[in-house]
C-alpha positions as CSV (number, residue, x, y, z in Angstrom):
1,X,34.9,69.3,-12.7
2,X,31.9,67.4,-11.8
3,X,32.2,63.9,-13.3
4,X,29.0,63.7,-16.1
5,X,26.3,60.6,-15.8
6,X,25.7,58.7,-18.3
7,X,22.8,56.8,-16.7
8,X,19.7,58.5,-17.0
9,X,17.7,59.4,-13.4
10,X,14.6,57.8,-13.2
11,X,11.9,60.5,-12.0
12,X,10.3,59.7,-8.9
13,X,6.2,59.0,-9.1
14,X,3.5,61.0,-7.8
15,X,1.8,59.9,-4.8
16,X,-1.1,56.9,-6.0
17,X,1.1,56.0,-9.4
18,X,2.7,53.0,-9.6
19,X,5.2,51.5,-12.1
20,X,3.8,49.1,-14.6
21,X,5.4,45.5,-14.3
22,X,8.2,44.6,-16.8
23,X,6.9,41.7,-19.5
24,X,10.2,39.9,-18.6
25,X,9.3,39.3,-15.3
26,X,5.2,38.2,-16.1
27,X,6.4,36.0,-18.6
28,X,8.7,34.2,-15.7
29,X,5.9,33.5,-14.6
30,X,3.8,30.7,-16.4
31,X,0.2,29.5,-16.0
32,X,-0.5,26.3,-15.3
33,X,-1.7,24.4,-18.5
34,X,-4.6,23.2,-18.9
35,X,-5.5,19.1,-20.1
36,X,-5.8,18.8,-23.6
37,X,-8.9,17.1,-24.3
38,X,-7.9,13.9,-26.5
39,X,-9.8,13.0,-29.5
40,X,-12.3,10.1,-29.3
41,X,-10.2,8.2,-31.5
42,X,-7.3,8.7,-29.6
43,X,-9.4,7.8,-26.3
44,X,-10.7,4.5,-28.2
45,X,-7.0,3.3,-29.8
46,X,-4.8,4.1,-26.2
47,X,-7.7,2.4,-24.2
48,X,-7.8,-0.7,-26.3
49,X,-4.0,-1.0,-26.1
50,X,-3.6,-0.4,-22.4
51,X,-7.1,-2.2,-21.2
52,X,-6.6,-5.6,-23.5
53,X,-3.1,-5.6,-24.9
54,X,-0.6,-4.8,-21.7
55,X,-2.4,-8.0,-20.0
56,X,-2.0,-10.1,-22.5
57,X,1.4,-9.2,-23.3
58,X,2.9,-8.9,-19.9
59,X,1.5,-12.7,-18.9
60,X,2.8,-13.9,-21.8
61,X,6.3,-12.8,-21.6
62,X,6.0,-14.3,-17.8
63,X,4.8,-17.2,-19.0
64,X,7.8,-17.6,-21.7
65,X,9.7,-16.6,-19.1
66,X,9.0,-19.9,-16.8
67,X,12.0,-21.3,-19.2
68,X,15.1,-20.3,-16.9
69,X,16.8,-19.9,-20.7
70,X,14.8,-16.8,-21.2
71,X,13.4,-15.7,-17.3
72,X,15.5,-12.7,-17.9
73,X,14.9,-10.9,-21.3
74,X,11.7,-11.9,-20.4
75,X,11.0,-10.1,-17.5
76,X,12.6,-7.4,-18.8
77,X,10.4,-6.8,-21.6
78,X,7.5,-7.8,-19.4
79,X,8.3,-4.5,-16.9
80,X,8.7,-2.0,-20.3
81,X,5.4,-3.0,-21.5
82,X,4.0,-2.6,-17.9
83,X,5.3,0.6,-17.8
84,X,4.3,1.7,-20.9
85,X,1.0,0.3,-19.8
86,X,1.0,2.9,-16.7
87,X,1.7,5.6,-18.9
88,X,-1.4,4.8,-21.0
89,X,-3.6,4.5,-18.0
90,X,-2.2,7.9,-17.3
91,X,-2.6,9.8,-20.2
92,X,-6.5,8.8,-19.9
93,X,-6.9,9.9,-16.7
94,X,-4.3,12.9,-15.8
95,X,-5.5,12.5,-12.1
96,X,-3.4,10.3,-9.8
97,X,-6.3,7.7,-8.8
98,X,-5.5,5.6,-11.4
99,X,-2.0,5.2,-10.9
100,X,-0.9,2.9,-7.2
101,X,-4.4,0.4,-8.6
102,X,-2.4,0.2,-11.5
103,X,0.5,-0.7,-9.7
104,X,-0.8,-3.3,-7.5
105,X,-2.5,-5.2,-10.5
106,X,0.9,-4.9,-12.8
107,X,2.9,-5.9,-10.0
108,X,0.7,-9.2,-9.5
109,X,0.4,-9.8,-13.4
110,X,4.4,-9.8,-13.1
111,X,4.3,-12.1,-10.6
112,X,1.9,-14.9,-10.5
113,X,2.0,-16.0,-14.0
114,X,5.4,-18.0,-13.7
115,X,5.0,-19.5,-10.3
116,X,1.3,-20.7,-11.9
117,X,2.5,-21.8,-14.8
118,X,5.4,-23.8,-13.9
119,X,3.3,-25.3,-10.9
120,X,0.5,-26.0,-14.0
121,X,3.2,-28.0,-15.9
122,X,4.4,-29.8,-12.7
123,X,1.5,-31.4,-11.5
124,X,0.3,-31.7,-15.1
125,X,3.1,-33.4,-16.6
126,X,5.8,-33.6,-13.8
127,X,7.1,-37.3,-13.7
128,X,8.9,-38.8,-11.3
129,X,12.6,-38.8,-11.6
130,X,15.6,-40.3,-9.9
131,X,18.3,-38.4,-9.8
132,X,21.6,-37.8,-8.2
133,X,23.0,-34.8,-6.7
134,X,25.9,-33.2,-7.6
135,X,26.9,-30.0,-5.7
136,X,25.0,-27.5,-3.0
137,X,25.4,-24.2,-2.3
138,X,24.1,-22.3,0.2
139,X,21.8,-19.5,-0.6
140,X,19.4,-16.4,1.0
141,X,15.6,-16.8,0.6
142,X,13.6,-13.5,0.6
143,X,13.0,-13.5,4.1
144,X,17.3,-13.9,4.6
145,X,16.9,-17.1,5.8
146,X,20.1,-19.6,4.8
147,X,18.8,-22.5,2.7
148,X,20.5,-25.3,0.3
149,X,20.6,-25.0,-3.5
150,X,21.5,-28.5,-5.0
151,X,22.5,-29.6,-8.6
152,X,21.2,-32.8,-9.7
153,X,21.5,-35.3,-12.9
154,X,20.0,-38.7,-13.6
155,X,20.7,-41.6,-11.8
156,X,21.6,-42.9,-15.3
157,X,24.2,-40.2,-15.6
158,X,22.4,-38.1,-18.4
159,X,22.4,-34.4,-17.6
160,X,18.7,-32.9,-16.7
161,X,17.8,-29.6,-18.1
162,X,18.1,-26.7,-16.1
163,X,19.1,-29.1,-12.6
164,X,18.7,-26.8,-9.8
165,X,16.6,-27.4,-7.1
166,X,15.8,-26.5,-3.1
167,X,13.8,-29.1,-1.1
168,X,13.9,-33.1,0.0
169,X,17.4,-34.4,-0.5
170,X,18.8,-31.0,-0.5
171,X,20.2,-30.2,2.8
172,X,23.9,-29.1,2.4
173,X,27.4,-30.9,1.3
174,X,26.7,-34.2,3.0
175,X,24.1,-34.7,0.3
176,X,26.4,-34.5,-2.8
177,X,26.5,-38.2,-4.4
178,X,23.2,-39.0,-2.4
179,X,20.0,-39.7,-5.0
180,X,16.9,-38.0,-4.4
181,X,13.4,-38.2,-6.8
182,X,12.3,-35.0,-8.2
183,X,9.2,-33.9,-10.7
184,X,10.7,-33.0,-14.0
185,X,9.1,-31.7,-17.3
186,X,9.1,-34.4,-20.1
187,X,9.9,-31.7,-22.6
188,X,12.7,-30.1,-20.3
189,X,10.6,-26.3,-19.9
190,X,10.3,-25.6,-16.2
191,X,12.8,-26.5,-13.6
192,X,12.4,-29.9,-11.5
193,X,11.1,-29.4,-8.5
194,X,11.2,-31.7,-5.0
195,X,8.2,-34.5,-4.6
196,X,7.3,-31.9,-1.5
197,X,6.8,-29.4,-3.7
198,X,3.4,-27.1,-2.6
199,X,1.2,-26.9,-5.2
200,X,-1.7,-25.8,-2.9
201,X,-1.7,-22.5,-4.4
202,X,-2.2,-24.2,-8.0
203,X,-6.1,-23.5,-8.2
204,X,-6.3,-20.3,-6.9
205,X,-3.1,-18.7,-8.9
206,X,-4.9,-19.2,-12.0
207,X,-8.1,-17.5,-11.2
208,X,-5.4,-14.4,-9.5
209,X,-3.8,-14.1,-13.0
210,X,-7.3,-14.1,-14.7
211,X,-8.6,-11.8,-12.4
212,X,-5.6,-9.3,-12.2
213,X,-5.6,-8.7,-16.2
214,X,-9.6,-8.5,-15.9
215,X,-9.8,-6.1,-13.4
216,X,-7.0,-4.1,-14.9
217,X,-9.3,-4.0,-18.1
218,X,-12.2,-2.5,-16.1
219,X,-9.4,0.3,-14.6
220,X,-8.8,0.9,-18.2
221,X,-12.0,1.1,-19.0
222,X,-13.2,3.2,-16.3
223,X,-10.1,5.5,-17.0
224,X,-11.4,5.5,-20.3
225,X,-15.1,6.7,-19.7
226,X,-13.8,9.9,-17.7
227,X,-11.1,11.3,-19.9
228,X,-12.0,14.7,-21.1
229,X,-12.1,14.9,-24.8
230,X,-13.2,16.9,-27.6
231,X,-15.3,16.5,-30.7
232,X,-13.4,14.9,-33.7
């Protein structure tokens, strides 16, 4: 005996008819969304935060951070609020022009405000120091060139605050024991540095740190003036 079907045969169409699609398979298929238009309030509260507060925040933290005692937490917390800033400057602007200008100017915000600050102090305050070297290491520079990091103390024996240094006197174990004058901070914040120390850049750092959080402001800003939003 014939075995039975259970499955039901499907009857073929007639010519020009055509099987409807299944919902399963046009609901795999999703739309792309649409931007939501933000609220003016919301426009007004992330633009403030992003445009005035990330700046401010981020050189800050850098400039706590010229204290080798806190570089690190600092700079950490300095790269979360810049990335937090990004993600503002993004939601106000969904396109991707925003984004790699708001790179460049974080990146130079994280950057310049120690080196300017610490060179500030220096040739501010610095005061001229004899001291004696204790050990050298050698160490890598960015480029992978091999230079000399040396320890130093007062002649007088007293220890000196965070006494590291690379420059005059500094030049590998044959200087151990030999004295060399540095620029140290009165109140012990920034590092010494050598008497050779280049602070040519002193000037001109300043008015980059000013003018990085000013122009990222105006990115803000213009971010700001073409989000789409939607009456309140």
């Amino acid at each position: 005996m014939a075995r039975r079907r259970n499955r039901k045969q499907k009857r073929p169409l007639s010519d020009g008819t055509f099987r409807p699609k299944s919902a399963a398979g046009s609901a795999g298929k999703r739309r792309p969304r649409k931007d939501q238009p933000l609220k003016p309030r919301t426009v007004r509260i992330t633009a403030l935060l992003t445009g005035l507060l990330v700046p401010l925040l981020v050189i800050g933290l850098m400039v706590l951070g010229a204290n080798p005692d806190h570089s690190m937490p600092c700079a950490i917390a300095a790269v979360i609020v810049f990335i937090a800033g990004l993600g503002g400057l993004m939601a106000l602007r969904t396109t991707g022009w925003v984004l790699w200008p708001g790179v460049v100017l974080g990146i130079a915000l994280l950057v310049l405000p120690m080196r300017t600050f610490q060179a500030e102090v220096i040739a501010h305050r610095g005061v001229r120091t004899d001291a004696v070297v204790t050990w050298a290491d050698p160490e890598r520079d960015r480029r992978g060139l091999v230079g000399w990091k040396c320890g130093i103390r007062r002649a007088d024996g007293t220890p000196l605050p965070h006494g590291e240094y690379s420059g005059s006197g500094c030049g590998g174990p044959s200087s151990v024991g030999g004295r060399v004058v540095v620029l140290a901070d009165p109140d012990d914040y920034v590092p010494p540095v050598g008497t050779d120390y280049d602070l040519s850049f002193l000037g001109l750092g300043v008015y980059a740190v000013a003018g990085a959080g000013a122009l990222w402001g105006l990115l803000t800003l213009a971010a700001a003036r073409r989000t789409p939003w939607k009456p309140s």
